[in-house]
VOPAGU-2260 file (C-alpha; in pm, 1 decimal, decimal comma):
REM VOPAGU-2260
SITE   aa  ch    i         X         Y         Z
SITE  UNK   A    0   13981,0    8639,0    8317,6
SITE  UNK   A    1   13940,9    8253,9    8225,7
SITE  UNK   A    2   13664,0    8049,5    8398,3
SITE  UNK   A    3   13782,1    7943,7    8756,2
SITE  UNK   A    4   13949,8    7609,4    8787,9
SITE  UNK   A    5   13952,4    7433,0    9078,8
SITE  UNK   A    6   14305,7    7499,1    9142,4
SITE  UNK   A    7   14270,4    7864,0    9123,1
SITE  UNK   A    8   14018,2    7850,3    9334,3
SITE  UNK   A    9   14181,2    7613,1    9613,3
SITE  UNK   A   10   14508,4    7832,5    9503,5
SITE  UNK   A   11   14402,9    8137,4    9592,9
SITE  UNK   A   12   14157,9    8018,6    9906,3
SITE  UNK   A   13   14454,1    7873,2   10038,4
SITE  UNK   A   14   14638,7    8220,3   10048,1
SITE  UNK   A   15   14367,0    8374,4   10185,9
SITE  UNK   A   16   14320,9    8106,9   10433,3
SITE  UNK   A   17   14682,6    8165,5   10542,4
SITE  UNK   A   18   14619,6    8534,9   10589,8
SITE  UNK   A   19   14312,6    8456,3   10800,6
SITE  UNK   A   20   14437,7    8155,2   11026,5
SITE  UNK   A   21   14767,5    8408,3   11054,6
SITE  UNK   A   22   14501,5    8693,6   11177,9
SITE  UNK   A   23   14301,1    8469,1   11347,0
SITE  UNK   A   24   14582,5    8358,8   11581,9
SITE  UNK   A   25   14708,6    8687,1   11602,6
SITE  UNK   A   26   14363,1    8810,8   11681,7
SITE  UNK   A   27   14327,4    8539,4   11954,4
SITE  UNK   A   28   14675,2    8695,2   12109,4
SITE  UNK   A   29   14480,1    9057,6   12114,0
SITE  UNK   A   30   14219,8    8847,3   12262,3
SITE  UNK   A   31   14399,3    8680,2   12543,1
SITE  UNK   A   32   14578,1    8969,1   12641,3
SITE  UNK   A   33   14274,9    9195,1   12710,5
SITE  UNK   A   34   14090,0    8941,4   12869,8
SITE  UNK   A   35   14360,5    8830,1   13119,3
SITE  UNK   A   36   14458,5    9172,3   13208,1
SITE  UNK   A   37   14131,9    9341,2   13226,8
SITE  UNK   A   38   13910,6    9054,1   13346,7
SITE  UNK   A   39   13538,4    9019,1   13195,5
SITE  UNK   A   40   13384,6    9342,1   13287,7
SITE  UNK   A   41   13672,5    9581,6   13151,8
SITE  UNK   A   42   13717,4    9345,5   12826,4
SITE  UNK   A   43   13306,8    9410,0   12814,3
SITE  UNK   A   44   13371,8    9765,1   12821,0
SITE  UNK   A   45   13690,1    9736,2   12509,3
SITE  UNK   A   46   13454,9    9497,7   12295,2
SITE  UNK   A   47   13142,9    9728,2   12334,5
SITE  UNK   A   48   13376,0   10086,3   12194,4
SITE  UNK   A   49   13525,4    9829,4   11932,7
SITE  UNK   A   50   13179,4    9679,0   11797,0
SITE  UNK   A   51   13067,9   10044,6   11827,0
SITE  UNK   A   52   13348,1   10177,4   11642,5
SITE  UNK   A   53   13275,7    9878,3   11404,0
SITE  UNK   A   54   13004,3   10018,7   11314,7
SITE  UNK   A   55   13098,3   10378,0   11247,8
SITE  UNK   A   56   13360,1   10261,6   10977,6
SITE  UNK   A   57   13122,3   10046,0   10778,1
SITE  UNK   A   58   12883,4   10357,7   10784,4
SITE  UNK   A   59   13132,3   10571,4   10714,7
SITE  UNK   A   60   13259,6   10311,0   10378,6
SITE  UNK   A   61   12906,4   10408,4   10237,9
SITE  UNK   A   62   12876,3   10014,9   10103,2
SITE  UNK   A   63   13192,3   10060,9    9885,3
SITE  UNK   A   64   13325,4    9804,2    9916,8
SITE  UNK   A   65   13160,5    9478,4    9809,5
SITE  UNK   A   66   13064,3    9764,2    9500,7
SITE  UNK   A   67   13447,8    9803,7    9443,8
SITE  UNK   A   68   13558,5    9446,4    9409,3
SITE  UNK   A   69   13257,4    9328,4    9145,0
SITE  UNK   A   70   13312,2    9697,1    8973,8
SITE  UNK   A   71   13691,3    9625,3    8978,0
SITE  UNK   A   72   13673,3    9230,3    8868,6
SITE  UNK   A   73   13419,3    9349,3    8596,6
SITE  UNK   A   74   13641,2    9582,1    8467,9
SITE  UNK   A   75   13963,3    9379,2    8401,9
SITE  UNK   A   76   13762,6    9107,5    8260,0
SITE  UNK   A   77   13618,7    9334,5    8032,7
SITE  UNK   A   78   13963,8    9511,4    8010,9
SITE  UNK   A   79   13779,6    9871,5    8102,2
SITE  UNK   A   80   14093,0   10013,1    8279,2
SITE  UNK   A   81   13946,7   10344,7    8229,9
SITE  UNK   A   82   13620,0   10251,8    8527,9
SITE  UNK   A   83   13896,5   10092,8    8708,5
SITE  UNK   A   84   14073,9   10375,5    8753,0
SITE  UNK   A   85   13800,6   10580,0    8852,6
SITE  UNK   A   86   13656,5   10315,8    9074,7
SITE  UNK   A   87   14009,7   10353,0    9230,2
SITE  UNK   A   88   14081,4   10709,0    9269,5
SITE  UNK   A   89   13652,5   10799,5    9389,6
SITE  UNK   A   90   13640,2   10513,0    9619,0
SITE  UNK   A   91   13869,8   10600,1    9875,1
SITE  UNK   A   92   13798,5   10980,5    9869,3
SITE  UNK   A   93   13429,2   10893,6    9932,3
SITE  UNK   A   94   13512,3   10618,8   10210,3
SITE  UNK   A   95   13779,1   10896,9   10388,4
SITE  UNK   A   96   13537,4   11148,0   10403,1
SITE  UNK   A   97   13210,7   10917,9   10527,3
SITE  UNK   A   98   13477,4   10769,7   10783,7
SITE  UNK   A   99   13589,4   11147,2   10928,6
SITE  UNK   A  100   13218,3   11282,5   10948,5
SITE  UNK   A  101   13161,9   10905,9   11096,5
SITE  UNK   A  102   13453,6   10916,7   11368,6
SITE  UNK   A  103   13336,7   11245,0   11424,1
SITE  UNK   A  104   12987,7   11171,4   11561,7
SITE  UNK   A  105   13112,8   10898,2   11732,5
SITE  UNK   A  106   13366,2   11108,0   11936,3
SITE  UNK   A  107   13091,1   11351,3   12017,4
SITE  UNK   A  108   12824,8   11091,2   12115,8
SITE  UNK   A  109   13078,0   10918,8   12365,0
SITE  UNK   A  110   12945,7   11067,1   12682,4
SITE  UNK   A  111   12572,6   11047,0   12568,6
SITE  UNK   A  112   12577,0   10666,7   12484,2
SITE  UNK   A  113   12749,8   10577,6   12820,0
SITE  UNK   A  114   12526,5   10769,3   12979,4
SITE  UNK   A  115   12166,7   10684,4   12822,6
SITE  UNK   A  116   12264,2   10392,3   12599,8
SITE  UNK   A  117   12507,8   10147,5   12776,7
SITE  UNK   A  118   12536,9   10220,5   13144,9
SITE  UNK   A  119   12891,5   10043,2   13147,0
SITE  UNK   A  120   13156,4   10270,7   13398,7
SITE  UNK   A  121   13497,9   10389,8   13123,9
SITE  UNK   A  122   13293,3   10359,2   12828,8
SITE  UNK   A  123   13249,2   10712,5   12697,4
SITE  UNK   A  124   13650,9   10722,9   12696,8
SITE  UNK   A  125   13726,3   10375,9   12554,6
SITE  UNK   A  126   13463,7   10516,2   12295,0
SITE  UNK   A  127   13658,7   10848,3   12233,7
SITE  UNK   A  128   13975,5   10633,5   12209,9
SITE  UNK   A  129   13804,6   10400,2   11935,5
SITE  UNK   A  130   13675,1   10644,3   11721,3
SITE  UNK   A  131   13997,9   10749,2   11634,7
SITE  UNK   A  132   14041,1   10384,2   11437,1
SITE  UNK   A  133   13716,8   10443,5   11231,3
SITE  UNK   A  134   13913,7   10662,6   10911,1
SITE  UNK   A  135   14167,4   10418,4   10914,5
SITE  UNK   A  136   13990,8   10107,3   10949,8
SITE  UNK   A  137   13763,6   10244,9   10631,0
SITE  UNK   A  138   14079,8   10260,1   10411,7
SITE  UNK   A  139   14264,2    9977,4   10531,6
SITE  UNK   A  140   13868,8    9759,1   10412,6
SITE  UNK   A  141   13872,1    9953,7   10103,7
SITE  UNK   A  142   14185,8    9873,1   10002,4
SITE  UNK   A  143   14204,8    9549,0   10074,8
SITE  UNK   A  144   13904,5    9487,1    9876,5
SITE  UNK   A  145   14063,6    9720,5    9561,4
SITE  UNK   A  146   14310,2    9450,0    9615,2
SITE  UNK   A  147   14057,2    9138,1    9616,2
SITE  UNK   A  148   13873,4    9306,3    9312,0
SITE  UNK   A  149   14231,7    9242,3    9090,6
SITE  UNK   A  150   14204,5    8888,4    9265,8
SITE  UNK   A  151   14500,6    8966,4    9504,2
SITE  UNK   A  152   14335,7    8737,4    9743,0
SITE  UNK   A  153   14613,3    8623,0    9991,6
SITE  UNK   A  154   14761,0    9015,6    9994,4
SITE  UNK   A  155   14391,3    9153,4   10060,7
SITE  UNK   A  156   14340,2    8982,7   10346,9
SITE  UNK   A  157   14676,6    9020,4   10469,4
SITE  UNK   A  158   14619,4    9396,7   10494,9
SITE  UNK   A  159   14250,0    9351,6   10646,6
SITE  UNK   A  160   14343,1    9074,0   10953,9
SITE  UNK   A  161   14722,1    9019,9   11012,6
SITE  UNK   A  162   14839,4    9337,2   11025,8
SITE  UNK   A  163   14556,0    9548,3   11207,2
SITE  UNK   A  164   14619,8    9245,6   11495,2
SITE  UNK   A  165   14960,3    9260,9   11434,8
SITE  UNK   A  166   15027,7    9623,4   11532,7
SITE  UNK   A  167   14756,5    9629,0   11791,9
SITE  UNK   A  168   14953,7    9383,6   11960,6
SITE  UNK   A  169   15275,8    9571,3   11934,0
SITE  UNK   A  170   15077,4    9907,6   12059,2
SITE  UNK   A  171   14959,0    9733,2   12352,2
SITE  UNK   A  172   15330,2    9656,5   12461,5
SITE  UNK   A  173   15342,1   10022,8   12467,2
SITE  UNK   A  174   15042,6   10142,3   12564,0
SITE  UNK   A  175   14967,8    9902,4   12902,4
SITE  UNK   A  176   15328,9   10003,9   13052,0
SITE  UNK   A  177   15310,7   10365,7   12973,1
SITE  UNK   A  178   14931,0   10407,3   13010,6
SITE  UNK   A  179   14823,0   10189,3   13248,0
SITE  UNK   A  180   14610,3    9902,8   13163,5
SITE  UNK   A  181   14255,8   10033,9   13089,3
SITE  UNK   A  182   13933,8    9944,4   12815,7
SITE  UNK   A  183   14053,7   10326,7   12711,1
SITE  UNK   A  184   14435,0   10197,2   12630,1
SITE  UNK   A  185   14325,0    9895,2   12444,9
SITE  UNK   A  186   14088,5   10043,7   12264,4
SITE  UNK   A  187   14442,9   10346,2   12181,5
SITE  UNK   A  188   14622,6   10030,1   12108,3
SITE  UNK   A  189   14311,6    9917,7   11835,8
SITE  UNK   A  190   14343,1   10278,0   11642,8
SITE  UNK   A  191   14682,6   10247,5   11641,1
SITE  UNK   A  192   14690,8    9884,7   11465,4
SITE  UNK   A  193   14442,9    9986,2   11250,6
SITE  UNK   A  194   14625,1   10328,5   11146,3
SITE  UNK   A  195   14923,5   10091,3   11071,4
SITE  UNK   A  196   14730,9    9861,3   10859,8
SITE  UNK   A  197   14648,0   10136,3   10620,6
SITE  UNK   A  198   14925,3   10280,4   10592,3
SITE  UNK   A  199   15051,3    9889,1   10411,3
SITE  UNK   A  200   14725,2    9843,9   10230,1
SITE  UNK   A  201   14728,1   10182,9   10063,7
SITE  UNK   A  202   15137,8   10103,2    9979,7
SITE  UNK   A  203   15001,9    9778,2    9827,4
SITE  UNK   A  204   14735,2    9920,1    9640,0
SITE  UNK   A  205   14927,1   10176,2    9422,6
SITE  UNK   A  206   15209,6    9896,5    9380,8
SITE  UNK   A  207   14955,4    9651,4    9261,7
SITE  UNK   A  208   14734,9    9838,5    9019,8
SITE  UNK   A  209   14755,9    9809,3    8669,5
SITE  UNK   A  210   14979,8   10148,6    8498,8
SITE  UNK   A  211   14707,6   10322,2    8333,3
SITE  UNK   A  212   14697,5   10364,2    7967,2
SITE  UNK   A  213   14594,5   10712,3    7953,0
SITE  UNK   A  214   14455,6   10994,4    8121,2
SITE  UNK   A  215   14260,9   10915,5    8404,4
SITE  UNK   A  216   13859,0   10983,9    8321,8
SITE  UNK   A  217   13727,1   11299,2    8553,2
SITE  UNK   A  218   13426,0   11309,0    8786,5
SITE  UNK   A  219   13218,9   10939,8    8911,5
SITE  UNK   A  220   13183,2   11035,2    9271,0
SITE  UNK   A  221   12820,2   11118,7    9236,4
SITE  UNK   A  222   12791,5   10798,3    9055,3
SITE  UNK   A  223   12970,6   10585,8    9259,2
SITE  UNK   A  224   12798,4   10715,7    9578,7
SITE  UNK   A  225   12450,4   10680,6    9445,7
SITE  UNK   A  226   12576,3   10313,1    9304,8
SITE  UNK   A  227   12730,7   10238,9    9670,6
SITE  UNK   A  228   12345,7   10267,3    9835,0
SITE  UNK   A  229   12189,2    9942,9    9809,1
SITE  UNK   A  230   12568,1    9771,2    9937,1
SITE  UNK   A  231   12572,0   10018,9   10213,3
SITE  UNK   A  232   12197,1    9890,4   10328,3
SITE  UNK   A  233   12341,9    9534,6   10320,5
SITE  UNK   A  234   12645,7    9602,6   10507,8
SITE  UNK   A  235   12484,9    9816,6   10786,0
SITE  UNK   A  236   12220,1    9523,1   10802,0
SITE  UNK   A  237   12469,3    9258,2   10802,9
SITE  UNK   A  238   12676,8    9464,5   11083,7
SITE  UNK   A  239   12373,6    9532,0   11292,6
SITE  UNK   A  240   12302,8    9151,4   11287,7
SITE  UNK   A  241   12660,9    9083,0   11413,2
SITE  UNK   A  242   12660,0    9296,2   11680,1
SITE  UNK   A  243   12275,8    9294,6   11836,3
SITE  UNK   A  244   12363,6    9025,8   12077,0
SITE  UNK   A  245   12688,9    9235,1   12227,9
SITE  UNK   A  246   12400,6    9539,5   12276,6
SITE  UNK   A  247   12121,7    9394,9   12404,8
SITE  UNK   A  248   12363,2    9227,5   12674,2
SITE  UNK   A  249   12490,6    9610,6   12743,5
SITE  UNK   A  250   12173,9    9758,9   12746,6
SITE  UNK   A  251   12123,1    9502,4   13111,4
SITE  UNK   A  252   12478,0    9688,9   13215,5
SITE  UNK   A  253   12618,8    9366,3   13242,7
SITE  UNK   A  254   13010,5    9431,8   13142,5
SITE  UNK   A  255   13139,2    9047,2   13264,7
SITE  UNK   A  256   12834,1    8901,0   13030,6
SITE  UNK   A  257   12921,7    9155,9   12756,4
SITE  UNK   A  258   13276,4    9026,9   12772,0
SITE  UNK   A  259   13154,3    8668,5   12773,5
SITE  UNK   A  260   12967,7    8684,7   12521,3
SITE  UNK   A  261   13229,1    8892,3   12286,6
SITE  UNK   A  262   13493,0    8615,8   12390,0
SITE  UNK   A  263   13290,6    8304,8   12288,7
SITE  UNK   A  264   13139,6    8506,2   11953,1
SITE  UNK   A  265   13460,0    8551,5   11823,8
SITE  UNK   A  266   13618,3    8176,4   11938,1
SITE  UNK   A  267   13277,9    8021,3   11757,6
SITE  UNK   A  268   13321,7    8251,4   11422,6
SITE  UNK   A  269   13687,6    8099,0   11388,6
SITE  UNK   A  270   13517,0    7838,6   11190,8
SITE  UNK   A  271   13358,5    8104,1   10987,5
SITE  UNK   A  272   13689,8    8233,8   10866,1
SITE  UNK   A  273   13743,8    7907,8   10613,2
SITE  UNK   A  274   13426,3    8013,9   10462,9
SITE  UNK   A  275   13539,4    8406,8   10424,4
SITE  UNK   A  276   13891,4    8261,0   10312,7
SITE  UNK   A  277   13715,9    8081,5   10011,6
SITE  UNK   A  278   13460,6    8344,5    9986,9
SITE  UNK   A  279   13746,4    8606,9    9942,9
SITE  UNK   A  280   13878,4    8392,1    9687,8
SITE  UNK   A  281   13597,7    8370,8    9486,2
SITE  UNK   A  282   13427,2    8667,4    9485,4
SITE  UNK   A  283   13650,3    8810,6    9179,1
SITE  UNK   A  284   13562,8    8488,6    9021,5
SITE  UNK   A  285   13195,9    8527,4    9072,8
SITE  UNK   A  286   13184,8    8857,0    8939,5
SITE  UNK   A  287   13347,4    8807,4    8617,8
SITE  UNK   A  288   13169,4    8495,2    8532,7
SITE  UNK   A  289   12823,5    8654,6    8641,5
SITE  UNK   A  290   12924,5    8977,5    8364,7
SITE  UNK   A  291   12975,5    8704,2    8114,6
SITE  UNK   A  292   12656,0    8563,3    8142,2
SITE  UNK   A  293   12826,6    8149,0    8254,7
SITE  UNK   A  294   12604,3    8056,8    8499,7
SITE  UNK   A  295   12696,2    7731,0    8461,9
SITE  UNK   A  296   13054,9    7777,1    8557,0
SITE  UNK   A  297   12936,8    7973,1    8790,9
SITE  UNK   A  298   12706,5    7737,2    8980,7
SITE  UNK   A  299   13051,0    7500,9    8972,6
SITE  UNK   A  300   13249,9    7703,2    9136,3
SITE  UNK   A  301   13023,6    7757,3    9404,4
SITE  UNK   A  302   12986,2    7433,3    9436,8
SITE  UNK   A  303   13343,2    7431,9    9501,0
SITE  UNK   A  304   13351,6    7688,4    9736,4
SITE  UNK   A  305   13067,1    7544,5    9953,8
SITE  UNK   A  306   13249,1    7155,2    9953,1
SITE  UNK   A  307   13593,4    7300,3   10057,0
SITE  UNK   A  308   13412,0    7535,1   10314,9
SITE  UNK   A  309   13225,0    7302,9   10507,8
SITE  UNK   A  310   13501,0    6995,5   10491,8
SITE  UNK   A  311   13779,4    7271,2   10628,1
SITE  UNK   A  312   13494,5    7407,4   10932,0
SITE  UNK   A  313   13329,3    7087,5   11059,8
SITE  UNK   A  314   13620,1    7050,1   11231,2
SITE  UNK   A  315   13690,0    7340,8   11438,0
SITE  UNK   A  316   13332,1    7381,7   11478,5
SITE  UNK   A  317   13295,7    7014,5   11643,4
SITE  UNK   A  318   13599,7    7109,9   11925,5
SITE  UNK   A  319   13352,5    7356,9   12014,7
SITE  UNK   A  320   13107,2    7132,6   12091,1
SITE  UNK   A  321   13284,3    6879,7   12237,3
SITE  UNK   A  322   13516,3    7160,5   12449,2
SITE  UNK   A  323   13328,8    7452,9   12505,5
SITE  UNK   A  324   13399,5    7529,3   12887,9
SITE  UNK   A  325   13786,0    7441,5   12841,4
SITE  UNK   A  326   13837,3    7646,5   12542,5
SITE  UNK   A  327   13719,9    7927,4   12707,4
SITE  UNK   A  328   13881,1    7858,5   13032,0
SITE  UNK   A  329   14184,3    7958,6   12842,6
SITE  UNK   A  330   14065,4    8345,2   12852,6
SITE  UNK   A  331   14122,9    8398,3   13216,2
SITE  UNK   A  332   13900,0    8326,5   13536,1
SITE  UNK   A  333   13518,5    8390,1   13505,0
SITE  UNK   A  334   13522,0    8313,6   13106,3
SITE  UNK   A  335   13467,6    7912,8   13139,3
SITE  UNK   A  336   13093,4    7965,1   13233,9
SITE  UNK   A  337   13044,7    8109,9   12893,6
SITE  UNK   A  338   13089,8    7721,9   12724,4
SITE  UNK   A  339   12738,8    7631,5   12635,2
SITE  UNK   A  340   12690,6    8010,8   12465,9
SITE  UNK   A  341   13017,1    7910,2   12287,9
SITE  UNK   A  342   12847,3    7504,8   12162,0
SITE  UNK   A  343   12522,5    7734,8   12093,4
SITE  UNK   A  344   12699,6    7989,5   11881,1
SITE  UNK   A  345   12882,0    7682,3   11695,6
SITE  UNK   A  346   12523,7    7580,7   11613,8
SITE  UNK   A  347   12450,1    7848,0   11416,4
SITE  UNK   A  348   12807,0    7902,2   11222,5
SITE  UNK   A  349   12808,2    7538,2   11158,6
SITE  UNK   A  350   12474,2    7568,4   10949,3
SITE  UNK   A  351   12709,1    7910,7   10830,4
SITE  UNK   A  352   12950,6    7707,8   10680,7
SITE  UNK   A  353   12732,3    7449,4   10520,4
SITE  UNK   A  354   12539,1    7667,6   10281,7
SITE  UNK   A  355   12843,6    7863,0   10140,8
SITE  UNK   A  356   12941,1    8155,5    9985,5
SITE  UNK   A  357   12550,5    8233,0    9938,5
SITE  UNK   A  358   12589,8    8612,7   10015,0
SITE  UNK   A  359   12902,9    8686,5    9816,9
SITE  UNK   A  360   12683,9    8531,0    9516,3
SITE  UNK   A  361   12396,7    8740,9    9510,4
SITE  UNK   A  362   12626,4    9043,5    9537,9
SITE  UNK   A  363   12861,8    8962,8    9263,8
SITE  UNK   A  364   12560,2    8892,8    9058,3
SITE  UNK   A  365   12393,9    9218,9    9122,9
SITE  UNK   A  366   12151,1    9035,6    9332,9
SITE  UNK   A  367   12201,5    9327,2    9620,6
SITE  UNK   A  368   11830,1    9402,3    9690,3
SITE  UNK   A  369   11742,9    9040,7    9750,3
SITE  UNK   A  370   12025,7    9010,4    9979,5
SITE  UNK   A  371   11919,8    9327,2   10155,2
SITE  UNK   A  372   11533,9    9165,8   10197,6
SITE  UNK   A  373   11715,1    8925,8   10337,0
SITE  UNK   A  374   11871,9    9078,1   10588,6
SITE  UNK   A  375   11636,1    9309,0   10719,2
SITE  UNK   A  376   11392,5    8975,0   10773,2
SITE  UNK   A  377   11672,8    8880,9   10974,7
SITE  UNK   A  378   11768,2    9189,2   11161,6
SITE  UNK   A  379   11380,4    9211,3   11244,4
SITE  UNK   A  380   11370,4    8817,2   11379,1
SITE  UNK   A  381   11722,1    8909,0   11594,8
SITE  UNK   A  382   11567,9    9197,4   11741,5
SITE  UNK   A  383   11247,8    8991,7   11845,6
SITE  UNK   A  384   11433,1    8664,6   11924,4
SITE  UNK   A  385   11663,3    8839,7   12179,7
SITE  UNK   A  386   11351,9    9086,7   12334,3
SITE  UNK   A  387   11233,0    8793,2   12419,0
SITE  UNK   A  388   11500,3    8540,9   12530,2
SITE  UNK   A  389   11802,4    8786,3   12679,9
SITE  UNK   A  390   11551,3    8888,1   12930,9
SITE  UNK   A  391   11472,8    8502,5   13075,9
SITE  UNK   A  392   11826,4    8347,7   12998,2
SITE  UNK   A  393   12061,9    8631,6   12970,5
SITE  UNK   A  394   12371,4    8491,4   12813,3
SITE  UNK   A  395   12243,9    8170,1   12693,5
SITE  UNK   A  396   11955,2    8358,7   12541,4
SITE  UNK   A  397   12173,4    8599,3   12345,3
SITE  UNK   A  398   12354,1    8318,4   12214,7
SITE  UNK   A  399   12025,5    8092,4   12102,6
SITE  UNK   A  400   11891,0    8431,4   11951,8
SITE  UNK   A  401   12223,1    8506,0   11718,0
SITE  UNK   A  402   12236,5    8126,6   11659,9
SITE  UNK   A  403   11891,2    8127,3   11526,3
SITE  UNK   A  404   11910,5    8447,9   11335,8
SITE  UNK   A  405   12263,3    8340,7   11135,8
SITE  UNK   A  406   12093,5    8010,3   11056,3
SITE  UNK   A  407   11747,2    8154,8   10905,9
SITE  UNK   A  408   12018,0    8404,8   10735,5
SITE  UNK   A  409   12161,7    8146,5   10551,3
SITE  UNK   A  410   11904,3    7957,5   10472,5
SITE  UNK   A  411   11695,4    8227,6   10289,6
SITE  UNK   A  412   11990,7    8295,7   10093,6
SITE  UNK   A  413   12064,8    7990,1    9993,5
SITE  UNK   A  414   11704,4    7972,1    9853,0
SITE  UNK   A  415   11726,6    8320,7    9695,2
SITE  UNK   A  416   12075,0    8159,4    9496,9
SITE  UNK   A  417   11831,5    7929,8    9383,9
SITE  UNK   A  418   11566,6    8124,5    9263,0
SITE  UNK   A  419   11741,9    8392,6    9141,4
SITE  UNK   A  420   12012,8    8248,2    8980,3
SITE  UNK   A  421   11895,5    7866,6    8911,4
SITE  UNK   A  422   12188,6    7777,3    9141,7
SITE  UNK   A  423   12230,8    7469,6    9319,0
SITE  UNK   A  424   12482,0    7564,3    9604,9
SITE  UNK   A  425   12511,5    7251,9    9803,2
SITE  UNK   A  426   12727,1    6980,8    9623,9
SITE  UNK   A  427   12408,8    6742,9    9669,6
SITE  UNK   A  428   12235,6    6535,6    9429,9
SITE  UNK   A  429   12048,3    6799,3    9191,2
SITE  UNK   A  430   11715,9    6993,1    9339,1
SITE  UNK   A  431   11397,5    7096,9    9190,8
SITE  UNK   A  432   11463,7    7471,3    9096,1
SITE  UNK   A  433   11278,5    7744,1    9221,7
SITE  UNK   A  434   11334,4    7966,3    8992,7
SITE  UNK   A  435   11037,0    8146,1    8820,3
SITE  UNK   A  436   10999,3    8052,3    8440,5
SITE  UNK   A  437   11013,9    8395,4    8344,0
SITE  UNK   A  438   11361,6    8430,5    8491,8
């Protein structure tokens, strides 16, 4: 794999920008639908069995895989086809069983977490519905990012955010008419789009993979599993930082601010998705240029990456500033007075967006544990942040607190890139490095 040129890398960000504005309009749709016909407290109650559901697949992936696409990337660039193929054939055996044990606890659970956990009326069977997505929505990742690793950018996330939204739409045209229109149905309708999606991404994996040119090698699942840890802690962290606003609103037993909240999270991370777009394109890139040792080609393409990001996001991120109550007026009656958590949560992706692919840097490096440091210093200023500000401003508060958090976040990784790496990120005027002379 040559060093990246700046067409390749606008080439293939531009695919995968195209898959993500296609599932981010689709998404919106899914969106739109749930919130007009189930108001803000039963779209609390859908959001709350998808985040937790959310969760249960990335557990049950076992960090795979970000581990996947540098292990893949490495391997063609090196021209091992022998660790691709076993990176191939242990990685989704591993993620389908994690994901089964996962959904499995998760259906069990159901009744104790609406009970002791989120006192929100339909949620243990919204739950029970939702866990059925978690195997699914582990292969459909995993094989989207098989497909990233052999820098199938604009077909990986095709498989991860068209298609899931795709087919949940079309299951909800079934499943509200025959049904009934319910947070259990929707969340039916989710499994269903995600079963769907896998069912293309594993198709597109084996049509996409290099022919082997032997024997495949025996055994690696120990190995991968044990090599899958550290990603795993950075994924759960990442996840639990997503999603500890959504919980500490349902621990109140608030569903309308739950539903709120979930609405204007996902309108203010639309801005985001130019920076996973580029991210997704560059993350093979990073990989094989961090295995040859070019940091210097490396530190241009993220420079790159982090220019295109943040002149493609201003944008969106300035409407929802400027149009916070309107844009979510469009969600249905009783959505509009979640506007200024919208302009607050634009806050924090906007300083997102501006530091640049930061994260996908220090893992395609085999910078992991920083990354994890990281986030656990993060995860432990969220859960402070909103114990002290959900309480006194509710909404608002959750919104300041996950603004906050996402900007520290970046921030710290942007200086880890810097120390680690002698990277200079930001397509600035050169920095003082940080990095320690024995580096």
């Amino acid at each position: 794999m040559s060093a990246p040129r700046p067409c390749g890398l606008l080439l293939g960000a531009s695919r995968a920008f195209a898959a993500r504005a296609a599932g981010a309009a689709l998404a919106f749709g899914v969106g739109l639908v749930v919130t007009r016909t189930l108001g803000p407290a039963g779209a609390g109650v859908f959001f709350l069995a998808v985040t937790l559901s959310s969760i249960a697949a990335v557990v049950g992936r076992l960090g795979l895989d970000q581990l996947l696409v540098r292990r893949v990337a490495a391997a063609l660039e090196r021209k091992d086809h022998g660790r691709l193929q076993a990176a191939a054939r242990c990685g989704p055996r591993l993620a389908l069983f994690g994901s089964t044990a996962a959904a499995g606890a998760l259906f069990a659970a159901a009744p104790m977490v609406e009970a002791r956990l989120f006192p929100l009326e339909g949620l243990a069977t919204a739950l029970r519905c939702a866990a059925f997505a978690v195997p699914p929505l582990a292969l459909m990742v995993l094989h989207g990012e098989l497909l990233r690793g052999l820098a199938r950018v604009g077909t990986s996330q095709l498989v991860q955010f068209p298609l899931p939204a795709a087919g949940t739409l079309l299951v909800l045209a079934l499943a509200f008419p025959t049904f009934g229109a319910s947070p259990a149905s929707a969340a039916g309708a989710y499994a269903g789009g995600a079963a769907l999606a896998a069912l293309v991404a594993v198709a597109l994996w084996r049509r996409a993979m290099p022919r082997p040119a032997g024997p495949a090698p025996k055994g690696g699942l120990f190995e991968l599993a044990r090599a899958a840890l550290p990603f795993l802690g950075v994924s759960v962290l990442a996840l639990m930082l997503s999603w500890i606003s959504t919980c500490a609103l349902a621990l109140r037993g608030d569903e309308a601010d739950v539903g709120r909240f979930s609405v204007a999270y996902r309108t203010a991370a639309l801005s985001s998705f130019v920076l996973i777009a580029v991210s997704s394109a560059a993350a093979p890139r990073f990989a094989a240029l961090a295995a040859r040792g070019d940091l210097s080609a490396l530190a241009r393409a993220a420079r790159r990456a982090t220019l295109l990001t943040t002149a493609c996001a201003l944008p969106i991120v300035s409407l929802a500033w400027i149009f916070p109550e309107r844009i979510m007026g469009l969600f249905g009656p009783g959505f509009a007075s979640g506007g200024r958590a919208l302009a607050i949560l634009a806050a924090g992706q906007a300083v997102n967006v501006m530091t640049g692919s930061v994260g996908e840097l220090l893992l395609m490096s085999g910078h992991e544990g920083a990354l994890r440091r990281n986030l656990f210093s993060s995860v432990a200023l969220s859960l402070a942040l909103h114990a002290w500000l959900v309480p006194r401003a509710g909404l608002e508060g959750a919104a300041m607190a996950n603004a906050i958090t996402l900007g520290a976040l970046n921030l710290g990784a942007l200086l880890l890139v810097r120390r680690n790496l002698a990277i200079d990120v930001l397509p600035l005027p050169r920095l003082p490095l940080l990095r320690r002379p024995d580096a």
